[in-house]
C-alpha positions as CSV (number, residue, x, y, z in Angstrom):
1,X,131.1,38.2,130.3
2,X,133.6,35.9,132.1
3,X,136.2,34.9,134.9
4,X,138.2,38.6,136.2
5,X,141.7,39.5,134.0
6,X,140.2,37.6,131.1
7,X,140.5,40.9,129.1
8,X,137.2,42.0,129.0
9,X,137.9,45.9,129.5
10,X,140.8,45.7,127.1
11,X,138.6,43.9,124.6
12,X,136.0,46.7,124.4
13,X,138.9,49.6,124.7
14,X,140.2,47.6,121.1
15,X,136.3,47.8,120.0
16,X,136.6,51.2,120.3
17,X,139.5,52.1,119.0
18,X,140.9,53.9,122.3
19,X,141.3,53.4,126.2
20,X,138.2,54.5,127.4
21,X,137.8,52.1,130.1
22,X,139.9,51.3,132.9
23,X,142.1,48.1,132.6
24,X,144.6,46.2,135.0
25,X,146.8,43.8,135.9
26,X,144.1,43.3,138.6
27,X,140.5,43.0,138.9
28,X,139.0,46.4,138.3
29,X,135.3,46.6,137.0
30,X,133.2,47.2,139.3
31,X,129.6,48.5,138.1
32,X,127.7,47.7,135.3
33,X,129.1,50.1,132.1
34,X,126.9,50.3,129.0
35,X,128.8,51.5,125.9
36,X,126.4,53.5,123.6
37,X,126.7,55.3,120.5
38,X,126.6,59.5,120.9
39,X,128.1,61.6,118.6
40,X,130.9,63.0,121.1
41,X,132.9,61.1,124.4
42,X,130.9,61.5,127.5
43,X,129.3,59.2,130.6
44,X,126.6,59.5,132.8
45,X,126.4,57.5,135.8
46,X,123.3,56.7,137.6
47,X,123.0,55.9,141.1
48,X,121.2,53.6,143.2
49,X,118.8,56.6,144.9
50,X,117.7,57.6,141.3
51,X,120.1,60.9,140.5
52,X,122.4,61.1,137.6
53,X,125.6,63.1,137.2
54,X,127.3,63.6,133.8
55,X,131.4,63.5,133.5
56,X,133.9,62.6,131.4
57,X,135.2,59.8,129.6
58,X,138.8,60.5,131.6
59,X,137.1,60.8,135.2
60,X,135.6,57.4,134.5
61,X,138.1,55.7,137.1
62,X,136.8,57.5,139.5
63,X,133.1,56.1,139.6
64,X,133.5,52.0,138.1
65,X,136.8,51.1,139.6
66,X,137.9,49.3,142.4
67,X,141.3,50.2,142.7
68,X,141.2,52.3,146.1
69,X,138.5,51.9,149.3
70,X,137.1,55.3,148.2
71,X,136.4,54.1,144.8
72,X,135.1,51.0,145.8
73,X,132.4,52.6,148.1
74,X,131.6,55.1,145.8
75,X,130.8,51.8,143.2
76,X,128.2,50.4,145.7
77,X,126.4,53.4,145.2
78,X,126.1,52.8,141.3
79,X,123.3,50.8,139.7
80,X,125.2,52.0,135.9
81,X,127.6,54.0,133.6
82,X,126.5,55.0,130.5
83,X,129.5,55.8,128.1
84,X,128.6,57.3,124.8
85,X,131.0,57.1,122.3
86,X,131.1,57.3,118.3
87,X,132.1,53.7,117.6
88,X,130.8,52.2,114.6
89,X,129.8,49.0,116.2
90,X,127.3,50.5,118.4
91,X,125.9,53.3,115.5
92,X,123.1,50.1,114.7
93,X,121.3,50.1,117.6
94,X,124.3,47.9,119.7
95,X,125.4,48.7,123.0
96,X,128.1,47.0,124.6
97,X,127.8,46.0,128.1
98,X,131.1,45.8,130.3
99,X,130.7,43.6,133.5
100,X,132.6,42.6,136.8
101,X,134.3,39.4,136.5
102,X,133.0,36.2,137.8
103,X,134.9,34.5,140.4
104,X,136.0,37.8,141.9
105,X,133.9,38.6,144.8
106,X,130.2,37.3,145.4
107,X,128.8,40.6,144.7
108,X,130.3,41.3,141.3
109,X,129.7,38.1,140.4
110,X,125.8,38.7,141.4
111,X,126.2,42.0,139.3
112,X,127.3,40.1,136.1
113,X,124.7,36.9,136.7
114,X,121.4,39.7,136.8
115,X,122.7,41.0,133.9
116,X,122.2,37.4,131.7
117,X,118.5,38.3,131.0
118,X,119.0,41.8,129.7
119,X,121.5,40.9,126.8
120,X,121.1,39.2,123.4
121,X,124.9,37.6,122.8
122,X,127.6,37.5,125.4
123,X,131.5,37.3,124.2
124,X,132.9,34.5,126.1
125,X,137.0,35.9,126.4
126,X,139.2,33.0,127.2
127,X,142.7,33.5,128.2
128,X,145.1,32.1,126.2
129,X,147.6,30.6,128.8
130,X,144.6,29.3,131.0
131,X,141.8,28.1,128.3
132,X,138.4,27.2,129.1
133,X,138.3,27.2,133.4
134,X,135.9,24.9,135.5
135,X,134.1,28.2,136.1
136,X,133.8,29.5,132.8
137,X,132.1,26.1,131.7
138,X,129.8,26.7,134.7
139,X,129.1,29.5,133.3
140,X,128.4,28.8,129.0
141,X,126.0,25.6,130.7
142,X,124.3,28.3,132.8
143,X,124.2,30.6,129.6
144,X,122.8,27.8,127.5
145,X,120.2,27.3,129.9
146,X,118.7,31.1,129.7
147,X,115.9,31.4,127.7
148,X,117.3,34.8,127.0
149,X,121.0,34.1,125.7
150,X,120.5,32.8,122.1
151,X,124.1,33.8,120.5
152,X,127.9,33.4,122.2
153,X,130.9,34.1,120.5
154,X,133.6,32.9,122.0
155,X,137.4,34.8,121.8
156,X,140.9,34.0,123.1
157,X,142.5,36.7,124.8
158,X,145.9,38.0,125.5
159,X,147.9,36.1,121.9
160,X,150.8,38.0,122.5
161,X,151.5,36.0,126.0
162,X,152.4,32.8,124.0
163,X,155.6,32.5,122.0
164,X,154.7,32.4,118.7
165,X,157.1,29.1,118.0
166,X,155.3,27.2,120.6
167,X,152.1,26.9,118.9
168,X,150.0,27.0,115.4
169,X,147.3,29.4,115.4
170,X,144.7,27.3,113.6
171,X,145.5,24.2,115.5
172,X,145.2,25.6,119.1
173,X,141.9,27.2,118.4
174,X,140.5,23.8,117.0
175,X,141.6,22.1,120.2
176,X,140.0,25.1,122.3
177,X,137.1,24.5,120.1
178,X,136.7,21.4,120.6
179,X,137.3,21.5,124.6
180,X,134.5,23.9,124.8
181,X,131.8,21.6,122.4
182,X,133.1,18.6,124.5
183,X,133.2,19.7,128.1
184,X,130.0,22.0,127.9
185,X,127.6,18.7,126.7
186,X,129.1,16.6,129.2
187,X,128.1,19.2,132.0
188,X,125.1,19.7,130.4
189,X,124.6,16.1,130.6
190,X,125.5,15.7,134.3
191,X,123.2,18.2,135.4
192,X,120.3,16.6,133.5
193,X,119.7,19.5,131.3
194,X,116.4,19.7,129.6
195,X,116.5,18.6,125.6
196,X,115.5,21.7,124.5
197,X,118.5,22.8,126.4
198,X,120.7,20.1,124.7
199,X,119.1,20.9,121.0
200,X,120.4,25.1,122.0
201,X,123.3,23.8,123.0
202,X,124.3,21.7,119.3
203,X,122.7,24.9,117.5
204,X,124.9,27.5,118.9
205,X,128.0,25.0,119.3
206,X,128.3,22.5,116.7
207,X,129.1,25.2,114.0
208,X,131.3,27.0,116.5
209,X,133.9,29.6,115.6
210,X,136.5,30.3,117.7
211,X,138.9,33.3,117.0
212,X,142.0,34.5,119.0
213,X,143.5,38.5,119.5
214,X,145.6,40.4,121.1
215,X,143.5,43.5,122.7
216,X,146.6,45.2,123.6
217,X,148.4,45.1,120.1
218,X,144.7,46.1,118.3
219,X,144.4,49.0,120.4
220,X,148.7,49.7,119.8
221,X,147.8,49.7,115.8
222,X,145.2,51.8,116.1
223,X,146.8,54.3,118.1
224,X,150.0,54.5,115.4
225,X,148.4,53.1,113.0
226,X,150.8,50.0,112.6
227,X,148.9,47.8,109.8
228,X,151.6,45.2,110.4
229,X,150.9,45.3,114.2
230,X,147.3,44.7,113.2
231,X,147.6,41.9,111.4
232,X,149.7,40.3,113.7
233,X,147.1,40.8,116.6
234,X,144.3,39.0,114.6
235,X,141.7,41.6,115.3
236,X,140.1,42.5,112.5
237,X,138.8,38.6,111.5
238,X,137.3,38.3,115.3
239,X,135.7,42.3,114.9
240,X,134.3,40.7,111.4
241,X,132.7,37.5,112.8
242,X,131.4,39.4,116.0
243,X,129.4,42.3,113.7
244,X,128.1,39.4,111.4
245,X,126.6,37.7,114.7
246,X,124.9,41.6,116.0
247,X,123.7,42.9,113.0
248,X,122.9,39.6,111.2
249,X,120.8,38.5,114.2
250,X,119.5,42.2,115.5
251,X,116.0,41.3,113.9
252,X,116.3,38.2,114.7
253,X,116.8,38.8,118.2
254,X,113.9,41.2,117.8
255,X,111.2,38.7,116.5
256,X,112.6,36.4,119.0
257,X,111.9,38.6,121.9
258,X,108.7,39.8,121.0
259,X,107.4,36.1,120.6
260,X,108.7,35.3,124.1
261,X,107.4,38.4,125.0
262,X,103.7,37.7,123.2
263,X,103.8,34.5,124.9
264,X,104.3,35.7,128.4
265,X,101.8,38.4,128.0
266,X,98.9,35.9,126.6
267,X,100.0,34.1,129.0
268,X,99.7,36.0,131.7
269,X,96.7,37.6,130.1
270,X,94.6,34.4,130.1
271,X,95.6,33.9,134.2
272,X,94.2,37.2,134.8
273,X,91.2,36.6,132.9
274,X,90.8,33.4,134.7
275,X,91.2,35.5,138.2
276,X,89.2,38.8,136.9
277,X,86.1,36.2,136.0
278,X,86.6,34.1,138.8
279,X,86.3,37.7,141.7
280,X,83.3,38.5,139.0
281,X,81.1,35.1,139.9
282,X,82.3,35.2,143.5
283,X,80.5,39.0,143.4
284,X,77.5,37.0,142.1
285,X,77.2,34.5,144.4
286,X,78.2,36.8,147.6
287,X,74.6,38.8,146.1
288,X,72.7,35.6,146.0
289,X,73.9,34.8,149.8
290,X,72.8,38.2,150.3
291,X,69.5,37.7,149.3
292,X,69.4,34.5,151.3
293,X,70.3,36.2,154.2
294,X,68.1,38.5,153.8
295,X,64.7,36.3,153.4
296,X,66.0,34.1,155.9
297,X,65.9,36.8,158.5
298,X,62.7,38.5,157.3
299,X,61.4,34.9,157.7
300,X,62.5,34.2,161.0
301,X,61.3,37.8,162.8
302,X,58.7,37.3,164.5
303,X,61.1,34.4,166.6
304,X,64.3,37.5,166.8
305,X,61.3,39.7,168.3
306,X,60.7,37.3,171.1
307,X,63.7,36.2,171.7
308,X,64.5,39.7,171.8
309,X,61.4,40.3,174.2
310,X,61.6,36.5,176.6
311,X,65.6,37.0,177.1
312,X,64.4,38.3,180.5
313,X,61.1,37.2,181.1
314,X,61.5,36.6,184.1
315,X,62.9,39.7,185.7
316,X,60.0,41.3,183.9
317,X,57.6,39.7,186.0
318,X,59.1,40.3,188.7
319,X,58.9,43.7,188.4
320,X,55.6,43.9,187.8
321,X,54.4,41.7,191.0
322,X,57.0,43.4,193.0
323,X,54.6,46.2,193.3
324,X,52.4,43.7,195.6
325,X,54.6,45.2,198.3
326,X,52.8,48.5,198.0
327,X,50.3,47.1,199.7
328,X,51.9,46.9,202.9
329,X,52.9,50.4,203.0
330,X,48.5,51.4,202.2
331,X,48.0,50.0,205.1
332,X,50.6,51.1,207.5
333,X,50.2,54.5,206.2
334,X,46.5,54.2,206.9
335,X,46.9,53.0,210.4
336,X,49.3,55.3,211.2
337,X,46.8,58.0,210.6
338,X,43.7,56.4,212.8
339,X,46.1,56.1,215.3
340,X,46.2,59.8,215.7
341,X,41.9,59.7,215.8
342,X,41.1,60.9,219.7
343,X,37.6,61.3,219.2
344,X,35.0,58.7,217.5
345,X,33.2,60.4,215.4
346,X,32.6,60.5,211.6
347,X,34.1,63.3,210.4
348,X,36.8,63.4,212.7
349,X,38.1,59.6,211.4
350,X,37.2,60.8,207.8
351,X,39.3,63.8,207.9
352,X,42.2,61.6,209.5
353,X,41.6,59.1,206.5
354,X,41.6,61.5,203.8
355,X,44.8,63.4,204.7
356,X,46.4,60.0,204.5
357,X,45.1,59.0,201.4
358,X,46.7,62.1,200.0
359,X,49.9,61.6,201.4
360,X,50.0,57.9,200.1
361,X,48.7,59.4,196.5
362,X,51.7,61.3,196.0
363,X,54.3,58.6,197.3
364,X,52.1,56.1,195.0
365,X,52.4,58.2,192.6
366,X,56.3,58.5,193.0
367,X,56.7,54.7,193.3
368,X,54.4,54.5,189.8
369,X,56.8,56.7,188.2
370,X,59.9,54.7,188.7
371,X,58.4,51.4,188.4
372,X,57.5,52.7,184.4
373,X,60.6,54.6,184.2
374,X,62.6,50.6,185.0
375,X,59.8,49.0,182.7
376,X,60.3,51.5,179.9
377,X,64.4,51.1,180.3
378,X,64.0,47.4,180.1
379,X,62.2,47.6,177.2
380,X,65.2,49.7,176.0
381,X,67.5,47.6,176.5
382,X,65.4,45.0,174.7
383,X,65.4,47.3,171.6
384,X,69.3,47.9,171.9
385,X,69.7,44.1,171.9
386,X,67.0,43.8,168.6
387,X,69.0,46.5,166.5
388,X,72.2,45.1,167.8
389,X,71.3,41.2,166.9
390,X,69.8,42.5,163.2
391,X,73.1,44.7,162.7
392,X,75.4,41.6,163.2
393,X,73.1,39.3,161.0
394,X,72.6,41.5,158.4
395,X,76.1,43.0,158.3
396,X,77.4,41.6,155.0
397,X,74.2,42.9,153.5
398,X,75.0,46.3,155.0
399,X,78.3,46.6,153.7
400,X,77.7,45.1,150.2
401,X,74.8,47.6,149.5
402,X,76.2,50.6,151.5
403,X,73.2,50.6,153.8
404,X,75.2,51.9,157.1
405,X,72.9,51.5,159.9
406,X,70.2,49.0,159.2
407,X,67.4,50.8,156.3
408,X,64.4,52.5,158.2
409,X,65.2,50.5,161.7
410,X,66.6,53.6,163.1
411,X,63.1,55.2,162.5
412,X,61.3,52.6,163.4
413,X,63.3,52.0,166.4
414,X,62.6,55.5,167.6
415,X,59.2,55.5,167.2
416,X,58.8,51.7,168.8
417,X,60.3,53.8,171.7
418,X,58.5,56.7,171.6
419,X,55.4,54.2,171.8
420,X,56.7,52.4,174.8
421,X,57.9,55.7,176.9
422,X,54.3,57.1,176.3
423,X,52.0,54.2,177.0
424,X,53.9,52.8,180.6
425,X,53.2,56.7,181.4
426,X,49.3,56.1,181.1
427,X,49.3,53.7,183.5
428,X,47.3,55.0,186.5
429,X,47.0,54.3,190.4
430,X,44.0,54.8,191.7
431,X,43.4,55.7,195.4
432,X,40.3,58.0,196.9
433,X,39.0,57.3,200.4
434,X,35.7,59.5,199.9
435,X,34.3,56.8,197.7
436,X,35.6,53.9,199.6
437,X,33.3,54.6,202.9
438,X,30.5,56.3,200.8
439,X,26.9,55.6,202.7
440,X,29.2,54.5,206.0
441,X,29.3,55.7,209.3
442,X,33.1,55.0,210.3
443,X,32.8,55.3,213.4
444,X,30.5,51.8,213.9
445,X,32.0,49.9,210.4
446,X,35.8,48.4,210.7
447,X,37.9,50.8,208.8
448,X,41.2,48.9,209.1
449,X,39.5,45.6,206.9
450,X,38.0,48.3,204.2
451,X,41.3,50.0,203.8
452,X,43.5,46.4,203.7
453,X,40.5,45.2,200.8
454,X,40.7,48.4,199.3
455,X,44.7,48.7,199.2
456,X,44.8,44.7,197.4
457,X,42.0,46.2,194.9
458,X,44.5,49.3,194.0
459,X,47.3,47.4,193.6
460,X,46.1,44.6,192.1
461,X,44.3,47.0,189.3
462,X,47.5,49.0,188.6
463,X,49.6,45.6,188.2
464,X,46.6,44.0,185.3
465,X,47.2,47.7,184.3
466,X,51.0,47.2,183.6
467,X,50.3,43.6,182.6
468,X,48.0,44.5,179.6
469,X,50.5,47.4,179.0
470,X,53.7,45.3,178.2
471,X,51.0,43.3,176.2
472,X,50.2,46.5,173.9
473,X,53.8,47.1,174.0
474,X,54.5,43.5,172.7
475,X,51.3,43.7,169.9
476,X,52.7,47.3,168.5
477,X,56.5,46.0,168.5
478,X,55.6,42.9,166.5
479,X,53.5,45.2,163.9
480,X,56.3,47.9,163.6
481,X,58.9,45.1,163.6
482,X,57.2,43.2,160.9
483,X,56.3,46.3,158.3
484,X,59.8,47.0,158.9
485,X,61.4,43.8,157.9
486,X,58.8,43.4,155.6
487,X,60.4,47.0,154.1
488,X,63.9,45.7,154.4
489,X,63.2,42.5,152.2
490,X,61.7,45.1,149.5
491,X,64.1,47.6,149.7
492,X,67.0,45.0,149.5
493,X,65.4,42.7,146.5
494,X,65.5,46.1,144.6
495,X,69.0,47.4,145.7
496,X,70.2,43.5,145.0
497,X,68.4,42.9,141.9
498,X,70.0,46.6,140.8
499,X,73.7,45.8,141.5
500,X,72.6,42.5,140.3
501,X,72.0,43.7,136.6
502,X,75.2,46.2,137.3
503,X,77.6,43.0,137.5
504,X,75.7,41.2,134.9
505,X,76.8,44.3,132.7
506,X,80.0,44.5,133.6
507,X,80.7,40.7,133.5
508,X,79.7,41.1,129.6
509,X,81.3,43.8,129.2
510,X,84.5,42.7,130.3
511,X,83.7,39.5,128.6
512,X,83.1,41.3,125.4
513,X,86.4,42.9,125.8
514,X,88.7,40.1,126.6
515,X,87.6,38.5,124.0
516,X,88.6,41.1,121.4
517,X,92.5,42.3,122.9
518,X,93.1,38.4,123.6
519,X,92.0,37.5,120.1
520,X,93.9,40.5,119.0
521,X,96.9,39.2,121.1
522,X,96.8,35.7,119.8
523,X,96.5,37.1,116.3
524,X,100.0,39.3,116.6
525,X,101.3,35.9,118.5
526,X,100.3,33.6,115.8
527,X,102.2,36.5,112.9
528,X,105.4,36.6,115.2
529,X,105.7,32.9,115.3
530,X,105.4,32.7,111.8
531,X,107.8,35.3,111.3
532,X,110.4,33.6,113.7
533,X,109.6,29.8,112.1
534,X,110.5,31.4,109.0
535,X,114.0,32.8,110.4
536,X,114.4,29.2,111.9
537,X,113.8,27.7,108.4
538,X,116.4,30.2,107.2
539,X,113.5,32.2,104.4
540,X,114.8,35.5,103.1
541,X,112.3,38.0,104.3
């Protein structure tokens, strides 16, 4: 990883012993390309919407350059290429991992950055005419300050630029060498750096190597073969010290990774457990509220039943002595009739009188009927507003135990109905003029003040009639009501005390359980931090 034309693409092409990538004078990389060890040349590139398509090594330019528009759109539709190659370097489990170069456009260098946390070691090239940038310090400090990145090997590129007789090999790495220890602590120090990032910083730079090559005249030799050519491009010392850093520090790396790993999981482990238990004892105490709820409204139903039954006392009355009015109409009726009477006689005024009383019977009887058909519908609508008031008190309850409509109030609803419509239809209006003038002789008694006594008698009957009705109605509510709340609090103390032993299962259970895989967790933690101490302390294992 690095700043664009540092080399990076010639580098691995010298790795691997042939020009497999593409390399130019300008910047050209322009995915992410993974070099992988497979018996025979090939790629596979992977695109952003999930497919895959295999092709060669040579059509490789096509898919991970940027040299032409075409190309470059095609790259924004890449997420990787995978080369598989037989190098030796990569036969123990090492791939190489060919980036964009920073500092050339913000997306590549976002590319290259994402990639930090999915390596072990990253070779730092440097170029040999412009050594150590502003960015590419930037860039080690950010480096030094991923937990991730715990070996760098550091390499001048392109030797064969400088004239030989200008500089001494050994000298001019020392002074890079030192550059790079020097200028990395004293950004590191400017940005506050944490120690521990300080302490990573002296253990991967104090003991620095730095080596210089020539990728061009390494991958020259190994084309003809030129041993002299070899030599002179300083290749082979810089391929030694980068395979003693990967293989020496592959299990390494390994150990190291699983304890981060180990630690994140117990970590994250213990916050779930801390989350799990905390949802488990909120479902305890929602049950307990439950049950509160519950009694609490049991308790208080005999004051919802009146409240239910007083919303609209008044209006209630009033429909009852409404029916006063009737009176009025008795009379006229009955007058209406003896004004037809032409002779004054007995059984002429009697027969007048009793085909009135049979016409009023049967409007009576009319105006009963709808007076009990609005008393039975506001007694409805006093049930509606009962079922409605327990359905939005007792709603949690409902959906924490599945109940749906309130238990048995649908039932007992019905039949509180039922009870109502039936009774209000009992109620009877009494009217019969033969036993109102029995032992009379109407044509000397006053017929007018019987009939106006006997009409307030009627009506005043029916209404203590309806009166001790909605009383009835009031006494059977307040029974059913009460058996069924008295139902509800048992039916709910069981299905609560049920799901109550259910959770206290499952909370031990899952107690039981997280305390076996965490123990088991910290167990494989506390080995792999051994193992890694032991690395640190530099045991042979």
């Amino acid at each position: 990883m690095g700043e664009f034309k540092r080399g990076k693409s010639s580098l691995i092409n010298a790795l691997l012993g042939a020009k497999i990538l593409p390399a130019d004078a300008t910047p050209t990389t322009a995915t992410i390309n993974r070099i992988t060890y497979g018996p025979e040349p090939g790629a596979v590139i992977a695109f952003r919407d999930g497919t895959s398509r295999e092709i060669s090594v040579g059509e490789l330019e096509d898919y991970v350059t940027k040299r032409t528009a075409d190309g470059e759109a095609r790259a924004l539709q890449i997420k990787e290429a995978t080369i598989y190659f037989p190098t030796v370097i990569c036969q123990n489990h090492i791939d190489i991992i060919d980036t964009p170069g920073l500092n050339d456009d913000p997306r590549m260098t976002r590319i290259t950055i994402e990639m930090i946390e999915h390596v072990d070691a990253v070779i730092v090239p440097i170029h040999a005419r412009a050594p150590f940038s502003e960015t590419e310090k930037k860039f080690v400090c950010q480096l030094m300050e991923s937990e991730n990145i715990q070996n760098l090997v550091f390499v001048v590129t392109f030797l064969d630029q400088l004239d030989e007789d200008d500089y001494e090999y050994e000298t001019f790495m020392e002074y890079i060498r030192r550059r790079i220890q020097s200028e990395v602590f004293a950004e590191l120090e400017r940005r506050g750096s944490p120690e521990s990032v300080t302490e990573k910083a002296h253990r991967m730079l104090d003991q620095l190597q730095v080596n210089g090559i020539s990728s061009a005249q390494a991958l020259e030799s190994f084309v003809t073969n030129n041993r002299d050519l070899r030599r002179k491009s300083r290749f082979e010392p810089f391929c030694d010290v980068l395979l003693g850093v990967v293989t020496a520090k592959q299990l390494e790396n390994a150990v190291r990774k699983t304890v981060a790993a180990l630690e994140t999981v117990v970590g994250r482990f213990d916050e779930q457990n801390q989350k799990r238990r905390k949802a488990l004892e909120e479902g305890f105490r929602t049950l307990e509220a439950c049950r509160e709820m519950v009694a609490q409204y049991c308790q208080d139903a005999p004051r919802v039943l009146e409240t239910a039954l007083s919303r609209d006392s008044d209006t209630l009355q009033a429909m009852i002595n409404g029916f006063n009015a009737n009176k009025n109409y008795i009379v006229e009726e009955s007058i209406k009739g003896l004004s037809q009477v032409r002779e004054n006689r007995h059984e002429v005024i009697l027969a007048v009188l009793e085909e009135t009383s049979q016409r009023v019977r049967e409007e009576m009887h009319r105006r009963c009927l709808e007076r009990e058909t609005a008393l039975t519908e506001f007694f409805r609508t006093a049930l509606s507003q009962l079922q409605e008031q327990e359905r939005r008190e007792l709603q949690a309850v409902s959906c924490l135990l599945g109940m749906g409509n309130q238990i048995g109030f649908e039932q007992t609803a019905e039949a509180m109905e039922q009870f109502t419509e039936v009774i209000f239809h009992n109620a009877v209006f009494s009217w019969e003029v033969s036993s109102l003038f029995r032992g009379q002789d109407l044509a000397r008694c006053n017929v007018i003040e019987t009939v106006i006594r006997a009409a307030d008698a009627s009506v005043a009957s029916y209404i203590g009639e309806l009166r001790e009705i909605v009383a009835t109605v009031r006494r059977n509510w307040s029974d059913q009501f009460c058996a069924h709340t008295r139902a509800l609090a048992a039916w709910a103390a069981e299905e609560l005390d049920g799901k109550r032993e259910n959770q206290d299962l499952q909370y031990k259970a899952y107690l039981r359980n997280y305390q076996t895989v965490y123990q088991s967790a910290q167990d494989i933690l506390k080995t792999s931090q051994a193992l890694w101490e032991a690395f640190e302390r530099g045991e042979r294992l």
